[in-house]
C-alpha positions in Angstrom: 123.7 119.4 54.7 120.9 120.0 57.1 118.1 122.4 56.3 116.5 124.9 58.7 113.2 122.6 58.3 115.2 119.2 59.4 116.9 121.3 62.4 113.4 122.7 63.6 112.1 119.3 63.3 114.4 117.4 65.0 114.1 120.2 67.9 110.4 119.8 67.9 111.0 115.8 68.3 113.4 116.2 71.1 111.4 119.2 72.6 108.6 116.7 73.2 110.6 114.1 74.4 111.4 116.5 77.0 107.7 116.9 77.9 106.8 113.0 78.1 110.1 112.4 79.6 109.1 114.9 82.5 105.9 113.6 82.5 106.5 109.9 83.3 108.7 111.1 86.2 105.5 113.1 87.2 103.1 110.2 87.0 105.4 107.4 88.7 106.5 109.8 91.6 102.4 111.4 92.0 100.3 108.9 90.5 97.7 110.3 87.6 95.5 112.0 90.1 97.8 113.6 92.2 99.8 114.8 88.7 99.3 118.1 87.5 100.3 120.3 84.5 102.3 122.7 86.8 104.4 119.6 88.3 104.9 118.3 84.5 106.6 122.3 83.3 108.3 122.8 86.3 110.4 119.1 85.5 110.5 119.8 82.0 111.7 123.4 82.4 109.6 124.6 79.5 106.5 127.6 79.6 103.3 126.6 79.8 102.6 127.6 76.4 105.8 125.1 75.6 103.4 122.5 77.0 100.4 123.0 75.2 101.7 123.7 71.8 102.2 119.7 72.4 100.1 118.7 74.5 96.2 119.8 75.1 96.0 118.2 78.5 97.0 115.5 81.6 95.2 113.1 79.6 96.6 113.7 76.1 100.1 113.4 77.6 99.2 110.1 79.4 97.8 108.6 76.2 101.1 109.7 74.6 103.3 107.9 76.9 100.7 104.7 76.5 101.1 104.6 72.9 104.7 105.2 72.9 105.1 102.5 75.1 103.1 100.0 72.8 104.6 101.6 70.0 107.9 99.6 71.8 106.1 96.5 72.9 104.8 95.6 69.5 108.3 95.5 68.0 109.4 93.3 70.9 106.5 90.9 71.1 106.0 89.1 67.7 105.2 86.0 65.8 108.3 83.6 66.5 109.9 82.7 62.6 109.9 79.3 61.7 110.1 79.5 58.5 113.3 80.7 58.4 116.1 78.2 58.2 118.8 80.5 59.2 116.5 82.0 61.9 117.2 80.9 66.1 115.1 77.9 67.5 112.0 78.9 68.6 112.9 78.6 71.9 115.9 81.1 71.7 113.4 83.4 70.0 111.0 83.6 73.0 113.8 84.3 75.5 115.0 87.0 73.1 111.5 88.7 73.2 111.0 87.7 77.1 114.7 90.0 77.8 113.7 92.4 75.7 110.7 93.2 77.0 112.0 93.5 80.6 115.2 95.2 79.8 112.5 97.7 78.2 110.8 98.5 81.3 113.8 98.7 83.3 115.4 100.9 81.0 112.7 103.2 81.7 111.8 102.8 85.3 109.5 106.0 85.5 107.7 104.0 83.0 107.6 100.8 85.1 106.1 102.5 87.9 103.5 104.5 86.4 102.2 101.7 84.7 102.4 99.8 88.3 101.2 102.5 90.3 98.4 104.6 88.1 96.2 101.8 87.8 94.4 102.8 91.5 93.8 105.9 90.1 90.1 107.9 90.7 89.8 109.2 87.5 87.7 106.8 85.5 89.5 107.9 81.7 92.7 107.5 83.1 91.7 104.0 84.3 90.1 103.0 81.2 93.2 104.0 79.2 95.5 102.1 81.5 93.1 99.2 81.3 92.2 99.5 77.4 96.7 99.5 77.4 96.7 96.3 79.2 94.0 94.3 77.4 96.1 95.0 74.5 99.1 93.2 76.2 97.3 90.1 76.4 95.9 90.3 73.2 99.8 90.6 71.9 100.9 87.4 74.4 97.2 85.5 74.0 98.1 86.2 70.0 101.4 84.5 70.8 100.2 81.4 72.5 98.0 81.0 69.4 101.0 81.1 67.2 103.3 78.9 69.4 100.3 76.0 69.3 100.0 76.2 65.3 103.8 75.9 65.3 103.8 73.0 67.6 106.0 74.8 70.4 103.6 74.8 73.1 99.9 72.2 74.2 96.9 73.4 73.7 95.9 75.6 76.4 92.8 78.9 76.4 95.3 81.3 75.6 93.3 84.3 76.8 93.6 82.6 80.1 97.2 82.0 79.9 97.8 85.5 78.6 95.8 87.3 82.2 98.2 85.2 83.9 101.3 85.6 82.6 100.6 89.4 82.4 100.1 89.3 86.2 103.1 87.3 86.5 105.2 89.6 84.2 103.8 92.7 86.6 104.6 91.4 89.8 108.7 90.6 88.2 108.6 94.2 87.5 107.6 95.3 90.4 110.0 92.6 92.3 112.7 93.9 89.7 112.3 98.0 90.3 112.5 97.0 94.2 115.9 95.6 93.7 118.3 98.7 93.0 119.4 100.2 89.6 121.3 97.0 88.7 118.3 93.8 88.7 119.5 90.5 87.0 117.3 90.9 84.2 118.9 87.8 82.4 118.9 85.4 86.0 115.1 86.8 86.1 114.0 86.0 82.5 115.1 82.3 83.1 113.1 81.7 86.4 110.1 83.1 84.3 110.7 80.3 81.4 111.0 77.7 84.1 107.8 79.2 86.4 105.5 80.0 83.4 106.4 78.5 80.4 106.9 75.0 81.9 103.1 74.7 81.8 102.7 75.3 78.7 105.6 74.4 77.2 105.6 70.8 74.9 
């Protein structure tokens, strides 16, 4: 049975998905400094009071969105298991996390182009939350190269370095991706990256 305090939970939970939801469609379609608090209430269809019970500003909203999207990258980017004898080769284990990853960001397009498009924003907090968002991304990919040289998967290489560039790479696919309709060969797309980035490193 579900109790009045699970029911006004789970409305809470979904009333703030409503917010961030109309807030990324904000963000992609105005950028962060052309964004406003008005635009974000009018999408979501919610009083501004609505908005601020959540949310105490543009900014706390953008860092929400950030972290949630993280929050979603971290499960998909991980140590590949080699431990485990029943576990997929290595190799089937980095496209897994390669697909997931893209299918991620073009399950959520609004997403895809904030993140593409809020980067040339004025606002210097804005810019060093996007930034401070992306370092992070290498860390996770630079952490991965580390692993995939202990396990003997890939050469030695300055992973740090590898990471920048296969973040830039994995941007520009996006962005290539977002440009191509609703219906991009995600798949087709993840094996040209394989063969384009991961040959160089690859044993």
């Amino acid at each position: 049975m579900v109790t009045t305090v699970e029911s006004g939970d789970r409305a809470k939970q979904e009333r703030r998905r409503q917010i961030l939801t109309a807030a990324k469609a904000v963000f992609a379609e105005a950028g962060y400094h052309g964004a406003s608090i008005n635009a974000i209430i009018e999408r979501a269809q919610i009083a501004r009071g609505t908005f601020y019970l959540y949310f105490e500003s543009k900014s706390a909203v953008f860092d929400s969105i950030l972290d949630q999207a993280m929050t979603e990258l971290r499960a998909r980017i991980h140590r590949i298991e080699v431990d485990d004898p029943s576990a997929p080769a290595p190799q089937v284990q980095l496209r897994q996390q390669v697909l997931s990853t893209l299918e991620y960001f073009m399950g959520d397009r609004a997403l895809a182009t904030l993140l593409l498009t809020s980067g040339s924003t004025p606002e210097a907090e804005a810019s060093e939350r996007l930034e401070a968002f992306f370092a992070e991304i290498r860390s996770l990919i630079a952490r991965a190269m580390t692993t995939g040289m202990e396990i003997g998967l890939i050469r030695k290489c300055q992973p740090a370095l590898v990471a920048a560039a296969m973040l830039g790479m994995i941007r520009g696919v996006i962005e290539h991706l977002i440009a191509q309709g609703p219906q991009p060969p995600v798949d087709d797309t993840v094996t040209e990256m394989i063969t384009i980035a991961l040959r160089g490193v690859l044993k």
